[in-house]
N, C-alpha and C positions, 0 to 999 in steps of 0.2 A: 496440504489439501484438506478442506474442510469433507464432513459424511453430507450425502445425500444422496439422492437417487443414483442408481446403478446406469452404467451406458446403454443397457437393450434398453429404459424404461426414455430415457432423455432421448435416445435416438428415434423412436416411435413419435407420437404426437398426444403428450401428456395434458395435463389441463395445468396450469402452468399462473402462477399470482402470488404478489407479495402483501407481508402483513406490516403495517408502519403506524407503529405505536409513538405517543407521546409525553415524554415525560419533563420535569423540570425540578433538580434536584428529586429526592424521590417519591415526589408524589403523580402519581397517573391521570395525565390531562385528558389523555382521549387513547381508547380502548383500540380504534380502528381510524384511520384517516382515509377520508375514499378516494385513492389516486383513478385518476384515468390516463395516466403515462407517467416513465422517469425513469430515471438513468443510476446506474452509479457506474464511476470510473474512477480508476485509479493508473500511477503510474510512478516507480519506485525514486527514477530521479527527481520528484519534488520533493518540497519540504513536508508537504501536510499529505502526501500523497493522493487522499482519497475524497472523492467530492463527491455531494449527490443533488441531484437536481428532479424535482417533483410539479406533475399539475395538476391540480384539485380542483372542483370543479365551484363557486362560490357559494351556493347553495344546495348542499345536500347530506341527507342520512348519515352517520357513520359507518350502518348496521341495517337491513332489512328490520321493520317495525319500529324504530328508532325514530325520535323528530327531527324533522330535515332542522340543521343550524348553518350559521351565516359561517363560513371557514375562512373569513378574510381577519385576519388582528387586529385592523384598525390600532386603538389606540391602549387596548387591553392589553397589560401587562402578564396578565396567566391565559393569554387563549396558547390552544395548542402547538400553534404556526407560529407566533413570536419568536422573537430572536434576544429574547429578556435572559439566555441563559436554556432553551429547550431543545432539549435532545431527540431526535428521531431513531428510533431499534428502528431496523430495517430488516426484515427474514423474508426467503424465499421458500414459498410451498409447491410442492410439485406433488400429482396425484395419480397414479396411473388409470387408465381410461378403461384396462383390463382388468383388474384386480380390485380395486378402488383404496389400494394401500397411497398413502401419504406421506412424504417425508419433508422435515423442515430444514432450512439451511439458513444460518442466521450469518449475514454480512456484512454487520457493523453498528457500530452508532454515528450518528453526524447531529453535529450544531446547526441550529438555525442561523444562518448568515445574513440571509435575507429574502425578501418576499415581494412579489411586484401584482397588483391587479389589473387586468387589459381592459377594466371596464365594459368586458367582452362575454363574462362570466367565469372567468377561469384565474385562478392563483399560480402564481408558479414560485415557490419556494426551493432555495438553495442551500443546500450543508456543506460543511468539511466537515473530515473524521476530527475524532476530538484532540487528533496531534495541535489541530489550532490551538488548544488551551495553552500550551507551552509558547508556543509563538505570539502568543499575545500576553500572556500575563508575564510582562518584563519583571528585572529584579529592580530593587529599589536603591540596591547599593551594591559596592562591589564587594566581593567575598573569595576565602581561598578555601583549597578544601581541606577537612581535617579526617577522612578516614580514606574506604578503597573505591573502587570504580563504580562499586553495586551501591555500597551507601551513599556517594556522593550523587547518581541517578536516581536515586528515592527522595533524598535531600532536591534537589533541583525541581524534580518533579512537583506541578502545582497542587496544591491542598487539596487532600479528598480524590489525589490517581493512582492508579494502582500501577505497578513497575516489576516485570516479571524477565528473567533470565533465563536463556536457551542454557541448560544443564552444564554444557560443553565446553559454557565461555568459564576459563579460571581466573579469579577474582585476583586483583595485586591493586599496593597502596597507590594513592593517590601524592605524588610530589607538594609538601608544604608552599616548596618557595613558587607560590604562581597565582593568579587569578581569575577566577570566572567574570565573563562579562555578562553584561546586564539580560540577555538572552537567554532564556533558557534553553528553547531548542537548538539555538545555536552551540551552546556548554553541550547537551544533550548528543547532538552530533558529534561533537568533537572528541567525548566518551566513545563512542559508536566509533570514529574510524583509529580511534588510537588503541582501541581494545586490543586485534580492530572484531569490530563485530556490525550488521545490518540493524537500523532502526526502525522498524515498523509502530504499528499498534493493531491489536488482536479485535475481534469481533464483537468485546463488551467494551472497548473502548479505552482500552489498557496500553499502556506504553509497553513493548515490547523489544526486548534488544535479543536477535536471534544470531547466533553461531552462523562465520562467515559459508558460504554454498562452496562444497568441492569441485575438484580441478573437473572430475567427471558428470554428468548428472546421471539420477537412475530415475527416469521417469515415474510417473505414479498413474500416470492416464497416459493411452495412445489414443490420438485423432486420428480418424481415416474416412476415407470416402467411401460411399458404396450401401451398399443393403448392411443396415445397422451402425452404419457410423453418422455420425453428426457435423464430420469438416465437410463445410461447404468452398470455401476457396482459401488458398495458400500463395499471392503473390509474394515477389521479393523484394526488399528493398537495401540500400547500402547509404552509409555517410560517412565521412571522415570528423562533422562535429562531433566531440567531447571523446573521441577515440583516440586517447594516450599511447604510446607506444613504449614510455618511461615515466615512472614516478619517483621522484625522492621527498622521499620524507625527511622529519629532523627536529629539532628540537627549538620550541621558538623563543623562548628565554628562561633560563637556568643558570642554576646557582653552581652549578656544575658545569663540564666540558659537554661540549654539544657533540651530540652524535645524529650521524645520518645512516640511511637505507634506500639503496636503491632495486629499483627492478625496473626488469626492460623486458622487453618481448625479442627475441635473438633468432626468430625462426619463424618459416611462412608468410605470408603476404605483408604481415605489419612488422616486418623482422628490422631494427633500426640499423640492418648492414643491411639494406636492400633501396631499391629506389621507391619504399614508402617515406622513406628518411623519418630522423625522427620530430616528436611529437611532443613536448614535454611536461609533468604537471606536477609544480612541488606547493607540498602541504606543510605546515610544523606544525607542534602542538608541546606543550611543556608536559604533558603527561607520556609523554618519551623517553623512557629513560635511559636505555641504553640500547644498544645495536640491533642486537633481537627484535624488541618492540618493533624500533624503525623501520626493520626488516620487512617482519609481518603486516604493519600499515598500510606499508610501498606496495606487498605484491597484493593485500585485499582490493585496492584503491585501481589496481591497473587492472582487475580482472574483475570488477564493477565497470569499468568506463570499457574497457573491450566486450564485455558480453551483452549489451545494447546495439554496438554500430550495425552487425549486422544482421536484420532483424528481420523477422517473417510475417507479415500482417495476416493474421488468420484469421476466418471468419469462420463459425460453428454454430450450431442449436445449443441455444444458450444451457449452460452447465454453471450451479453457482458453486458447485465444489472448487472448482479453479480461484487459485489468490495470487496473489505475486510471487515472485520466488520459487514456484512449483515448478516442476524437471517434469516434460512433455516430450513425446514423439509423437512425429507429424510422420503420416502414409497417405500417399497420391498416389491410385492409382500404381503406373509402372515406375515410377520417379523413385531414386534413390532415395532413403527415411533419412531425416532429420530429427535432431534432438537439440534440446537446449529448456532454457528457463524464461520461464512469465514474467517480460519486465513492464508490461503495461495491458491492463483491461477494461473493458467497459460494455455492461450486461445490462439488460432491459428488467424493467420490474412488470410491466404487465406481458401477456400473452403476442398480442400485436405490437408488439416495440421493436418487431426485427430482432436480427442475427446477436449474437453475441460477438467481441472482437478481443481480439488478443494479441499481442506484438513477442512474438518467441525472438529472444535470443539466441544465436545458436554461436557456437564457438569458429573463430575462424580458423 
C-alpha cells in the first residue's frame, strides 16, 4: 500500500488532481501536462499489467502564466507526448479542503505507446508501465545463464532498469544446462513463477519481483459504507475461466532426472473430489531443480489462478494508496466482511473521472 491521504480525509470531499510530468531518457520535457481526463488501470494477470490513458486538450498552457503550446507531436521527435522513447511520472495529489494539508501519491511511470488527434481539439495519448520495455526489447541471440536467479534478472533486465527483490525471496543458482529465449519478459516470468515469486514493477518504473502473498491476508485498509467510508457498491461476480483446481509443475529439459510437484485444491467448492471436477494446469521450466522447487511453483501458481475467479467488483472514492496485491476488507452494511487481495484496478486522474474500481479477490 503506497502513503497518502488518511480515510477520514478521502472519505470527505478533498480537492483531488494529478501531476503528469514528461520526461525522455533524463531530460524534462514538460514540467506539467494539462490533462482534462485519464485513467490508469491495471490488472495483475497481464503481462505489462499497467496501462494509462490520457486527454489533453490541443492547445493549451502547461501552467497558469505560461504560453498556451500546440500539445499534439506531430512529427517532432522531443515534444512531450511522443512515443520516441518518453515517459510520463504520473502522481496523485489530494488536498484537504479543511486543513489545507496535501499529500502526494506517486503511481508509476508509463511509455508513450501512442497518441491520436480527433481534429476536435483534444489529444488522447496512451502508456504501459515500463514492464513493455522488457516485452519489446527482444534478445538478439539465445543465451544460458551463468550465475543465480537475482543476477540472471538484472542480466535480462533491459539496459539502464533497475531490478529490486522482495528481501524474503532466497536467492539459489540458476541450472547451466538450459536456455533463455529471445524474450525477455517471458525469461523474466518464468524466474518469477519458478522462484516462485509475483512480478510487478514499483512506482519509478523498476522491475520488481515481490515475495509470493500468504495463505491468509491481513488487510491494510477496510472499505465500508456509511458516514466516513468511501465503498460505494460491492457487487459479486464468479467464473470458472483460468480457475485451476490442480497444477503440476516440472522440469522442462534437463540434464538431469526431471522432477515434478503437484497441488491441488482437496476441500470446499473447487475440491477435485467433488462435482467441480478437476481443472488442470501444467507448467515446466528448467530452473527446477528438484521437488521442493516444483513443489513451491505448483502451489504459488494454483493460489494466483484461485484468488481471482471469485472476485468482488468494488467501487469506492478513489484512494490512490490502493496497488495490486494489497489485502482489503470489505464492510456492507449488515452483510458478512469479506477479505481478500487487489487483483485488478482502475482510478481516475482528475476530480470528475468518477469512482475508483477495484476487483478484490477473496478466497473461496
Amino acid at each position: 500500500m503506497r502513503n497518502g491521504a488518511p480515510d477520514e480525509v478521502l472519505a470527505g470531499s478533498p480537492m483531488y488532481s494529478a501531476r503528469v510530468t514528461s520526461w525522455l531518457g533524463g531530460q524534462l520535457l514538460a514540467e506539467s501536462v494539462p490533462i482534462v481526463a485519464g485513467r490508469v488501470t491495471g490488472k495483475a494477470s497481464q503481462k505489462v499489467i499497467e496501462e494509462l490513458s490520457l486527454s489533453v486538450p490541443r492547445f493549451a498552457a502547461a501552467a497558469p502564466g505560461e504560453d498556451v503550446r500546440d500539445w499534439r507531436p506531430g512529427a517532432d521527435p522531443r515534444h512531450p507526448l511522443a512515443r520516441y522513447g518518453q515517459v510520463l511520472d504520473v502522481t496523485i495529489v489530494v488536498e484537504s479542503v479543511v486543513t489545507g494539508q496535501i499529500w502526494e501519491t506517486r503511481l508509476g511511470r508509463y511509455q508513450v505507446k501512442d497518441w491520436d488527434d480527433d481534429d476536435a481539439g483534444m489529444i488522447t495519448v496512451k502508456g504501459e508501465s515500463l514492464l513493455a520495455r522488457p516485452r519489446d526489447d527482444g534478445m538478439l541471440s539465445l543465451t544460458s545463464p551463468t550465475g543465480t536467479l537475482k543476477t540472471e534478472a538484472r542480466r535480462l533486465a533491459p539496459a539502464g532498469m533497475g531490478v529490486s527483490f522482495d528481501p524474503a525471496l532466497a536467492d539459489r543458482p540458476c541450472p547451466a544446462a538450459m536456455s533463455w529465449s529471445k524474450d525477455r519478459l517471458e525469461n523474466l516470468q518464468e524466474i518469477a513463477d519458478a522462484w516462485p515469486a509475483l512480478l510487478r514493477v514499483d512506482a519509478w518504473g523498476q522491475i520488481l519481483f515481490r515475495a509470493p502473498l500468504p495463505d491468509v491476508p491481513h488487510p491494510v485498509v477496510t472499505l465500508r459504507d456509511g458516514e466516513g467510508g468511501t465503498l460505494i457498491a460491492a457487487p459479486r461476480s464468479d467464473t470458472r475461466a483460468g480457475a485451476f483446481n490442480v497444477v503440476v509443475a516440472s522440469t522442462g529439459k534437463s540434464a538431469g532426472a526431471d522432477v515434478q510437484g503437484v497441488a491441488m485444491i482437496t476441500s470446499g467448492p473447487m475440491s477435485v473430489n467433488g462435482e467441480y471436477g478437476a481443472v488442470v494446469k501444467e507448467w515446466s521450466s528448467s530452473l527446477l531443480e528438484n521437488e521442493a522447487q516444483a513443489q513451491a511453483a505448483a502451489r504459488t501458481m494454483l493460489e494466483n489462478s484461485a484468488r481471482p475467479a471469485q472476485a468482488v467488483p468494488v467501487r469506492i472514492a478513489p484512494d490512490p494508496r490502493l496497488e495490486i496485491d494489497d489485502a482489503v476488507a470489505i464492510l456492507r452494511g449488515d452483510d458478512a466482511p469479506l477479505w481478500g487481495w487487489v487483483t485488478a484496478w482502475d482510478i481516475p486522474l482528475t476530480a470528475d473521472g468518477g469512482d475508483m474500481r477495484i476487483d478484490v479477490g477473496v478466497p473461496v
